[in-house]
C-alpha positions as CSV (number, residue, x, y, z in Angstrom):
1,X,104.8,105.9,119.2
2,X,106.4,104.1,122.4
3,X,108.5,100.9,121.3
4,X,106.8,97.9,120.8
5,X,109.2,95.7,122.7
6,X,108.3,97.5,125.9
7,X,105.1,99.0,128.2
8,X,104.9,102.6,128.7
9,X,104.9,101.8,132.4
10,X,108.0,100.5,132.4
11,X,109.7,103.8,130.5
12,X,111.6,106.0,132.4
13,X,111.0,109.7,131.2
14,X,114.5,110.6,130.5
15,X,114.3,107.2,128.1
16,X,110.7,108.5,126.2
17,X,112.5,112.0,125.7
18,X,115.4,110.8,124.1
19,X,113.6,108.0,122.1
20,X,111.1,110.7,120.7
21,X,114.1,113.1,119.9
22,X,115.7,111.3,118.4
23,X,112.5,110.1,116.3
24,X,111.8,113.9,115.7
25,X,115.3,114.3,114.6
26,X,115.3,111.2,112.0
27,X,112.2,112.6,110.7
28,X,112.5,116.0,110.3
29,X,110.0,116.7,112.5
30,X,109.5,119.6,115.4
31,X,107.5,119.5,118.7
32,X,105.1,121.6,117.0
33,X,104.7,119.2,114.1
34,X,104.3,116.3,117.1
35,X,101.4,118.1,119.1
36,X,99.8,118.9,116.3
37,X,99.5,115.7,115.3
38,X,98.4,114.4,118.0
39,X,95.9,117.4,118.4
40,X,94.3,116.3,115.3
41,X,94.6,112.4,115.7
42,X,91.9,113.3,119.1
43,X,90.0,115.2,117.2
44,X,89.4,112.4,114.4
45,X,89.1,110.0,117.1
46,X,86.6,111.9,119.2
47,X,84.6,112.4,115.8
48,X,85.0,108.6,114.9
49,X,83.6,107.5,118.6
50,X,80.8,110.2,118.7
51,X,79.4,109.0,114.9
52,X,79.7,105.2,116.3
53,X,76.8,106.3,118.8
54,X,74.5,107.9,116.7
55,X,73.2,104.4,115.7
């Protein structure tokens, strides 16, 4: 979710907050909506990487 025109290391936190905001905002979204998200997008992923190694 970080712009693609930059690095996250170069983001200054005050910058991330009010890019995400602002994205939650546009979207309708709320912090719970966001951590839940990305709550489930591990969850898929760690499922995804532990069935890649069962072969």
């Amino acid at each position: 979710m970080y712009p693609k025109f930059t690095k996250k290391s170069a983001l200054k936190k005050e910058v991330v907050d009010q890019y995400f905001s602002g994205y939650l905002k546009e979207n309708n979204l709320t912090e719970e909506d966001a951590v839940s998200a990305v709550i489930l997008a591990k969850k898929i992923m760690r499922e995804r990487d532990a069935s890649s190694y069962r072969y």
